[in-house]
VOGU-3710 file (C-alpha; in Angstrom, 3 decimals, decimal comma):
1> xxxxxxxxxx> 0,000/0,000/0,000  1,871/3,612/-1,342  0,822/6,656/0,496  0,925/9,560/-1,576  4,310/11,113/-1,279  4,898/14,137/1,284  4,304/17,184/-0,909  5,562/20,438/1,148  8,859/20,554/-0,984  7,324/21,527/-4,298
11> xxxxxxxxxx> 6,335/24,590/-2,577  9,951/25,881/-2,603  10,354/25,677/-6,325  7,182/27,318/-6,923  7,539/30,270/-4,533  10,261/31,457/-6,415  7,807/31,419/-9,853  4,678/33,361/-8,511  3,310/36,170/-10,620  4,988/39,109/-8,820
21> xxxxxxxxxx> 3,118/41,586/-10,977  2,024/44,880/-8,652  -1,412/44,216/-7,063  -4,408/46,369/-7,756  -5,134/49,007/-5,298  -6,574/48,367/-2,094  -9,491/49,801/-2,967  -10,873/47,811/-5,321  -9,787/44,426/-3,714  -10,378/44,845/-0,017
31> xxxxxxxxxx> -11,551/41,556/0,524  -8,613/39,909/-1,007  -6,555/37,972/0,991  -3,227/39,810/0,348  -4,706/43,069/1,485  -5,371/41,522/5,292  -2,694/42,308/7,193  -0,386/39,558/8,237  -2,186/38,856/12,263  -5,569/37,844/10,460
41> xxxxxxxxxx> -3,279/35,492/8,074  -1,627/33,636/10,619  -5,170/33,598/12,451  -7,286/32,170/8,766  -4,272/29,490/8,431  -3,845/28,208/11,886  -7,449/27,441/11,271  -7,059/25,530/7,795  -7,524/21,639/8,651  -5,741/20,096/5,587
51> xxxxxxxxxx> -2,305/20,212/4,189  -3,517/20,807/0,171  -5,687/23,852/1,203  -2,361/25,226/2,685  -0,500/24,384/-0,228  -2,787/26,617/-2,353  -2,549/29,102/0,027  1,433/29,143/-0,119  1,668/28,695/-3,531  -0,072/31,732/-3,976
61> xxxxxxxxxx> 2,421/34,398/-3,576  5,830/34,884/-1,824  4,249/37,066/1,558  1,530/33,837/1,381  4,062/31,313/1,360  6,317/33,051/3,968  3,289/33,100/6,682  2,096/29,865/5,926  5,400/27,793/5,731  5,039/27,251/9,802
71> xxxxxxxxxx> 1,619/25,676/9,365  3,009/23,399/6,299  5,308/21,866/8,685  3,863/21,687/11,615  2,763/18,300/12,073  3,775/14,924/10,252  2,722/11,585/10,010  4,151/8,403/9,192  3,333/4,818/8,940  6,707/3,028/9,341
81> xxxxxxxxxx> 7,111/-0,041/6,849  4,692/0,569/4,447  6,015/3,783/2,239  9,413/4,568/3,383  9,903/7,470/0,194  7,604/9,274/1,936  9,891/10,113/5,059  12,857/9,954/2,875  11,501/13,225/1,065  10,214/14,729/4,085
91> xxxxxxxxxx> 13,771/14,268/6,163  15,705/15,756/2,656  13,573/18,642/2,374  14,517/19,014/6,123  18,437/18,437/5,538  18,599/20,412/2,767  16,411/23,546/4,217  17,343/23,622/7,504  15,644/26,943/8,211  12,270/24,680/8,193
101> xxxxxxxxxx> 13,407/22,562/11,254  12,019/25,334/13,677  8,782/24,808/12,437  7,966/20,923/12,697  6,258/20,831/16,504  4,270/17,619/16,406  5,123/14,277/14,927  3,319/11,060/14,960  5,308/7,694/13,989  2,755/4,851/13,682
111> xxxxxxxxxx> 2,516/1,034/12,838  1,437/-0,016/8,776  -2,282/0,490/8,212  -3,843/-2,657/7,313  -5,737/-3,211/4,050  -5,879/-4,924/0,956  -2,809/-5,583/0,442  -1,761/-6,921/3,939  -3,600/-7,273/7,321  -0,958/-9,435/9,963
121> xxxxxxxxxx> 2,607/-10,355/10,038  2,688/-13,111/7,465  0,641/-11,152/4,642  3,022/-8,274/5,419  5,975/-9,732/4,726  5,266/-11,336/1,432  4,110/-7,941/0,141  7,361/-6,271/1,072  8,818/-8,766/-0,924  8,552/-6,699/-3,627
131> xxxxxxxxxx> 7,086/-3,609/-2,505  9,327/-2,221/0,389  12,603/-0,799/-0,053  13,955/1,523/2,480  17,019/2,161/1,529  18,320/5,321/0,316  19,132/6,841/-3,256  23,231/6,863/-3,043  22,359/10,866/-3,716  21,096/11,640/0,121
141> xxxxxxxxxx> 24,088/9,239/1,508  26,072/12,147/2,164  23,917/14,826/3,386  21,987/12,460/5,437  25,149/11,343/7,340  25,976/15,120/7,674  22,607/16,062/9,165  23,499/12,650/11,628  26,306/13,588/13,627  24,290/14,312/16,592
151> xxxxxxxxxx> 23,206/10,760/17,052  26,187/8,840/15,103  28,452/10,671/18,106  26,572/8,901/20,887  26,370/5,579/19,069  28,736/2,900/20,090  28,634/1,241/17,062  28,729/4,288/14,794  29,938/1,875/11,786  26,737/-0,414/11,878
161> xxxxxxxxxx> 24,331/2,738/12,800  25,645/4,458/9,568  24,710/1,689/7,572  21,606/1,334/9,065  21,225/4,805/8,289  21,429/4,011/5,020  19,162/1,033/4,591  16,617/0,461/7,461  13,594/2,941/7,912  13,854/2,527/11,596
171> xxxxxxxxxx> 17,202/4,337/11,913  15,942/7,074/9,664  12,990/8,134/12,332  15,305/8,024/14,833  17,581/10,735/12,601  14,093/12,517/12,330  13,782/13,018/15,932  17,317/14,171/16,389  17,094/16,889/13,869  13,550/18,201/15,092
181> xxxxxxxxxx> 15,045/20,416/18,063  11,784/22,423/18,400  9,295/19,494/18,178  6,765/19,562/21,380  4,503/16,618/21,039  5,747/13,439/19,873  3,139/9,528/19,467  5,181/6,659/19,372  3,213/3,542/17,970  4,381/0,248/19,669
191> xxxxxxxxxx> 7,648/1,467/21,077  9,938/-1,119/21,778  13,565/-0,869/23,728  16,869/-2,988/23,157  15,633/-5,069/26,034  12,499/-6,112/24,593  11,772/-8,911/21,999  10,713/-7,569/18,941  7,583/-7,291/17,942  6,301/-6,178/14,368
201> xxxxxxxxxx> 6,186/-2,706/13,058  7,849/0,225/15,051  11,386/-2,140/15,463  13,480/-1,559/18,401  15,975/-0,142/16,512  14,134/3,606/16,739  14,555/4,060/20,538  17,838/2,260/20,833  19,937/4,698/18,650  17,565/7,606/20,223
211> xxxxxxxxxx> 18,007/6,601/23,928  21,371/7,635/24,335  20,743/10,774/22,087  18,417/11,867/24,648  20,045/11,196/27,552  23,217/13,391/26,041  20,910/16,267/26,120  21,199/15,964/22,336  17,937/15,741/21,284  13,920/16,850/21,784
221> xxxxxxxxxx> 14,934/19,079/24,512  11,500/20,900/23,872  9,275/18,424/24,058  6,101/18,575/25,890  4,231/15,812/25,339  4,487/12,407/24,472  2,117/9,680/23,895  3,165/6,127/23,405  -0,400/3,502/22,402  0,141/-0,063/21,514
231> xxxxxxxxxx> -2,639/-0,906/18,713  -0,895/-4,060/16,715  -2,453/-5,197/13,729  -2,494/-8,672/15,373  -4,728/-9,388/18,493  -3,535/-11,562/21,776  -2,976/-9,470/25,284  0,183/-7,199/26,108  1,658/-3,757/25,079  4,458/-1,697/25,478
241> xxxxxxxxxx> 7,032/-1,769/28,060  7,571/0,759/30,775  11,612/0,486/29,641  10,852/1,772/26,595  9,929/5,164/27,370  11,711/5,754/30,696  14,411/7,547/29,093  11,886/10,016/27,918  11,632/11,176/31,813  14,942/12,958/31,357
251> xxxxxxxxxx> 13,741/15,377/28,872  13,792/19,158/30,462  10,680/20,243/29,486  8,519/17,148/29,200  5,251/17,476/30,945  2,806/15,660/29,247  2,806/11,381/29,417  -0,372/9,522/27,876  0,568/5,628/27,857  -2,078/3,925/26,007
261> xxxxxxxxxx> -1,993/-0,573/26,372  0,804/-0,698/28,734  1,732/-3,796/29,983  4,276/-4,147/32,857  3,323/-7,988/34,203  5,407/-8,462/37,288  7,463/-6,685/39,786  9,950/-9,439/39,647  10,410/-9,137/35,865  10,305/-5,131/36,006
271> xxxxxxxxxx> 13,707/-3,957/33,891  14,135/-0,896/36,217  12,812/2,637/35,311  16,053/4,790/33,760  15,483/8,156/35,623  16,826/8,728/39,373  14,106/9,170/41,782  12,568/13,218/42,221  14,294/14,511/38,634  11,661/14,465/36,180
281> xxxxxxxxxx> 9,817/17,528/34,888  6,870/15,340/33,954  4,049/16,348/35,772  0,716/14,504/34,023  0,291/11,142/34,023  -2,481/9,005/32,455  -2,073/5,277/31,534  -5,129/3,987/29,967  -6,390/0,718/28,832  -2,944/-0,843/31,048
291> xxxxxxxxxx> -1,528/-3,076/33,379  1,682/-1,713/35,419  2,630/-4,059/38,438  3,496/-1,958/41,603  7,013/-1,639/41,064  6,781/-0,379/37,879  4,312/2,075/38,736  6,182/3,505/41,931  9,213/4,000/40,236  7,962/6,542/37,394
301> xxxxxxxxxx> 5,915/8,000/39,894  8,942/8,863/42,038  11,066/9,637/39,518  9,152/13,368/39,121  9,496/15,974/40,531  5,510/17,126/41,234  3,361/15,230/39,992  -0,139/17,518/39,737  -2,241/14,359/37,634  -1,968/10,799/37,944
311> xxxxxxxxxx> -4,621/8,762/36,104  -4,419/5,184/35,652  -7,190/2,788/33,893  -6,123/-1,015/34,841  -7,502/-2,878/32,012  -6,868/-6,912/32,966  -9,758/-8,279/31,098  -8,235/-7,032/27,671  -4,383/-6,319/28,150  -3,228/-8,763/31,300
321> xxxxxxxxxx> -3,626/-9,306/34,934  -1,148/-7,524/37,282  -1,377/-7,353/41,253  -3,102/-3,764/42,292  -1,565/-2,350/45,073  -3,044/0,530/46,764  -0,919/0,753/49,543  2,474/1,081/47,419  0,541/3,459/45,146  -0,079/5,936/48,280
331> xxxxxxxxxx> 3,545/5,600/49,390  4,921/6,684/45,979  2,645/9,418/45,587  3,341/10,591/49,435  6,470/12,979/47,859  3,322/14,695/45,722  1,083/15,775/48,367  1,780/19,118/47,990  1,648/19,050/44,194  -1,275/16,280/43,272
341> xxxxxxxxxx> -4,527/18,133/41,897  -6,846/14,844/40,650  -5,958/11,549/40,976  -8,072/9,163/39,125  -8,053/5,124/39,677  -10,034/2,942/37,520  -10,068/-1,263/38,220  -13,541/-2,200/37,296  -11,862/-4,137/34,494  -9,102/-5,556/36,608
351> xxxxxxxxxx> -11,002/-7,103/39,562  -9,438/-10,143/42,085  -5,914/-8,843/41,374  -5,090/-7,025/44,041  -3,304/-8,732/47,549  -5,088/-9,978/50,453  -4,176/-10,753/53,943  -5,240/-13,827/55,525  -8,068/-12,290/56,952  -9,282/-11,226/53,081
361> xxxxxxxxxx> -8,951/-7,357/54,124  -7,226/-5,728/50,594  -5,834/-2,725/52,230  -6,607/0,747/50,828  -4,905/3,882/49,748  -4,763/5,241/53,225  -5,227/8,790/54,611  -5,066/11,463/52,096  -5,272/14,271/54,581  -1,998/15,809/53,983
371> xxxxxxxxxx> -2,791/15,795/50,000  -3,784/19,343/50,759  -3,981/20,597/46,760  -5,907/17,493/45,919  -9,219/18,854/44,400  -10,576/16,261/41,851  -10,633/11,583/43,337  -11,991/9,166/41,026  -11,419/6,028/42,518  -13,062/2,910/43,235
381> xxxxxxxxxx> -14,264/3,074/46,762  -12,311/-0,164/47,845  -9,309/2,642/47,716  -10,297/4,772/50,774  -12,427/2,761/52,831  -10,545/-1,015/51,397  -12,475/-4,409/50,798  -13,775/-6,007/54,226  -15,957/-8,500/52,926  -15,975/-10,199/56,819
391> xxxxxxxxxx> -16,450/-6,968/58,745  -12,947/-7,640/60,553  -12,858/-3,608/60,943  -10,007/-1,862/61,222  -9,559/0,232/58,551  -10,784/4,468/59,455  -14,455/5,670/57,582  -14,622/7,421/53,946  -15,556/10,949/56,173  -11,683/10,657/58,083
401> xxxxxxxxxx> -9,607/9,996/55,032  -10,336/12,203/52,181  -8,230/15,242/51,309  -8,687/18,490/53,473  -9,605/20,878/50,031  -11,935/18,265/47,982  -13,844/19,530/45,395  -15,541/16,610/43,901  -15,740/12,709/44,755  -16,409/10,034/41,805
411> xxxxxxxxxx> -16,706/6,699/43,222  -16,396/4,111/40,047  -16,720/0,893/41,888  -18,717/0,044/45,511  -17,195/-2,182/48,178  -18,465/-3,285/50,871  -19,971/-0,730/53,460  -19,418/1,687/50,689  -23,436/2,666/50,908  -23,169/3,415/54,603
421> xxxxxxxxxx> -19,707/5,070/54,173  -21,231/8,004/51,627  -24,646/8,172/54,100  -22,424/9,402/56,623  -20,344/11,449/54,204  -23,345/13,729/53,265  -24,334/14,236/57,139  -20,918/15,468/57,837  -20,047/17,173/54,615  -19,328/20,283/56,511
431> xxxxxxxxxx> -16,155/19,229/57,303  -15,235/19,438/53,831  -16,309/22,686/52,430  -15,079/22,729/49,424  -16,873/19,746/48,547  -19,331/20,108/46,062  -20,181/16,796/43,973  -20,448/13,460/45,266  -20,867/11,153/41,828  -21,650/7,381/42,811
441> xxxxxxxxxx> -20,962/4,946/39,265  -23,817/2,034/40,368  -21,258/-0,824/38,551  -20,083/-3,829/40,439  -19,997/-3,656/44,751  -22,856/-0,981/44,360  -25,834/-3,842/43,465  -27,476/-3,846/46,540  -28,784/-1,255/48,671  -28,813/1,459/45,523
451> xxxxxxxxxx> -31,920/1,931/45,603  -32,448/2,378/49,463  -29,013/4,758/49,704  -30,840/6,980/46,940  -33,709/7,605/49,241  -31,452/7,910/52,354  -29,397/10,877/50,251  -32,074/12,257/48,565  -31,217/15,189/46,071  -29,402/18,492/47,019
461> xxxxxxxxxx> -29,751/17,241/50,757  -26,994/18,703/53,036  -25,553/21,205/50,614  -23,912/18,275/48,837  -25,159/17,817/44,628  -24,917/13,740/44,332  -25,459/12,195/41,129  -25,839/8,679/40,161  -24,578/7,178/36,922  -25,274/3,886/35,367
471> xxxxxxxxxx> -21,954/2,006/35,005  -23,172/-1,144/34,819  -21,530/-1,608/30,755  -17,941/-1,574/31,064  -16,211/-1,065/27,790  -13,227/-3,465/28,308  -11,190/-2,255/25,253  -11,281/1,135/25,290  -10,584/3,885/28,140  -12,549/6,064/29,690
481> xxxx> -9,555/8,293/31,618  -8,024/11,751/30,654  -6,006/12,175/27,396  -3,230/14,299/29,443
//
């Protein structure tokens, strides 16, 4: 399947052709586009949603094509193995007008769309036979390894990474991620590390010659936000690796992490997170759709620096079973209490995975009293007031452990005693006056007893707005958490 080739370039040649004949006086042309002044330009283009419509518009004249250049580049996507030409012209129009570099902000680098031609692994490959080639015309071999000496001089193998320069696609993105110093958002498609078997489409090979780019300060030192989704064209559970975007946390001015099918099995098996505890600028993150063991998950936590959003969507039924720990959780998020603004915790599709004593108490998050800039909790309600099936006891009510400046309360899952433990919520919702909305999701542990807690709340009772949604559908392959 050919994609039709990345255009932009052609624009260069014709800007230098355009009709430069003296326009007709204002007066008789005041609607025309060159007579708005360049603010209401940049304004009409940044709201153009297609690359040919801006292509007319540059093409146009030489003030057009000087405005709208920025918007041209902003934003390109790829599907690895499947065209490679296309990011062969798009990196030489970038080697050989440098100038342009400053205005690519947003790349996406994704797996090969399915279709008629192939649709797994196997079909793939015997269309490639004769339809993928990704090597380069011996014309770009020497500008290409010019534009390359960033990343060829933190190789150590700089031999083998210039000839896979040269001949692999894979080693190519990488070179188009070193050379876009002012890119801000970045979606990796099935990233896979060195340490990781590899699976089909976006090879290994991308992130291991990037890696130690990155960590030499070398390379997207302005991005902001990255997203890294697993969507293979072949089904079975599992995703990406937490290894393979750890490095990422080093970056100065990343903010922004959206993991989408992560799947981080076992704390034993855990290849450890590559950024030192308190150091990272990242300060979102959401993990949707994914299964992170506890280790895993307290490591990137404490590897930031103030954390102000932590969202995580455990998604067993569809990606993997991992144990749920809400005790670890609360100790790695303990350094963010003074930071944390919504934390959101989703397990309806991850149930029995969590650890229980011998009594069959799973233990809960704890007191969040001292999360004192904690506004927005979405959590199951097995997370504050833990699973006591046996009414051992022990553990302190909903009303004692929520965070001093609440502003709204989303339970997504009951537990036991959960009815009982939002009853006495409402009658002493005083002590929380910033609390405004109570939102009960009547899914799984809420089955019995709806009803009857309904007509104990009422609506609008004790200052308190509580809503009721029906959650009883859980959509166990897709994810219902923030984007970041």
């Amino acid at each position: 399947m050919h994609e039709k080739p990345f255009e932009v370039p052609t624009v260069i040649a014709s800007a230098t052709t355009v009709n430069t004949a003296s326009e007709p006086p204002k007066t008789i042309f005041r609607n025309s586009l060159h007579n708005l002044p360049d603010e209401l330009v940049l304004i009409i283009a940044a709201q153009v949603p297609d690359q040919p419509t801006l292509l007319q518009l540059a093409r146009s004249s030489i003030r057009l094509y000087r405005l709208v250049t920025p918007f041209l580049y902003r934003h390109f996507e790829h599907h690895l193995f499947s065209a490679p030409q296309r990011l062969h012209l798009f990196l030489r129009t970038l080697v050989h007008h440098p100038s342009i570099l400053t205005h690519v902000s947003s790349l996406a680098l994704r797996d090969p769309r399915p279709g008629a031609a192939f649709h797994d692994l196997e079909s793939w490959s015997a269309w490639a036979t004769g339809n993928y080639n990704p090597a380069l015309p011996s014309r770009d071999h020497a500008s290409f390894i010019r534009a390359a000496a960033p990343l060829l001089e933190t190789q150590q193998h700089r031999a083998r990474t210039k000839t896979a320069l040269l001949t692999q696609e894979e080693a190519q993105a990488a070179l188009l991620l070193t050379l876009t110093t002012h890119l801000t958002d970045l979606t990796l498609e099935n990233p896979v590390a060195a340490t990781e078997r590899p699976r089909f489409v976006l090879d290994h090979l991308v992130l291991t010659l990037l890696h130690p780019v990155i960590k030499a300060g070398r390379a997207l030192q302005a991005l902001r936000r990255l997203k890294a989704v697993s969507t293979r064209m072949e089904g079975g559970q599992g995703g990406f690796r937490l290894s393979s975007i750890a490095p990422f946390f080093h970056l100065p001015r990343l903010e922004y992490v959206t993991g989408h099918v992560c799947f981080e099995p076992e704390d034993g098996h855990f290849v450890d997170f590559d950024c030192p505890a308190g150091t990272s600028s990242v300060s979102h993150i959401v993990f949707q759709r994914s299964s992170v063991c506890p280790r895993g998950m307290g490591q990137m936590v404490r590897a930031c620096r103030g954390l102000r959003t932590f969202d995580c969507d455990w998604a067993g039924e569809s990606v993997g079973w991992v144990e749920i720990n809400f005790g670890d959780l609360k100790a790695a998020l303990e350094q963010h209490k003074h930071t944390l603004e919504r934390l959101r915790l989703d397990t309806r599709k991850h149930f029995d995975s969590w650890p229980e004593r011998d009594d069959g108490l799973v233990l809960p998050l704890g007191r969040l009293d001292e999360f004192e800039e904690l506004k927005v909790l979405e959590v199951p309600a097995s997370a504050l007031i833990g699973w006591d099936e046996h009414g051992v006891g022990g553990f302190p009510p909903l009303v004692d452990v929520l965070p001093p400046r609440i502003e709204e309360l989303r339970l997504n899952e009951g537990a036991p005693g959960a009815q009982e433990a939002v009853v006495q919520l409402a009658s002493r919702c005083l002590e929380y006056p910033s609390l405004r909305t109570v939102v009960i999701c009547l899914s799984a542990g809420w089955e019995e007893g709806a009803e009857e807690m309904r007509g104990r709340l009422g609506w609008g009772n004790h200052g308190l707005e509580i809503w009721f949604e029906d959650g009883s559908e859980v959509d166990h392959f897709s994810s219902g958490g923030s984007d970041g």
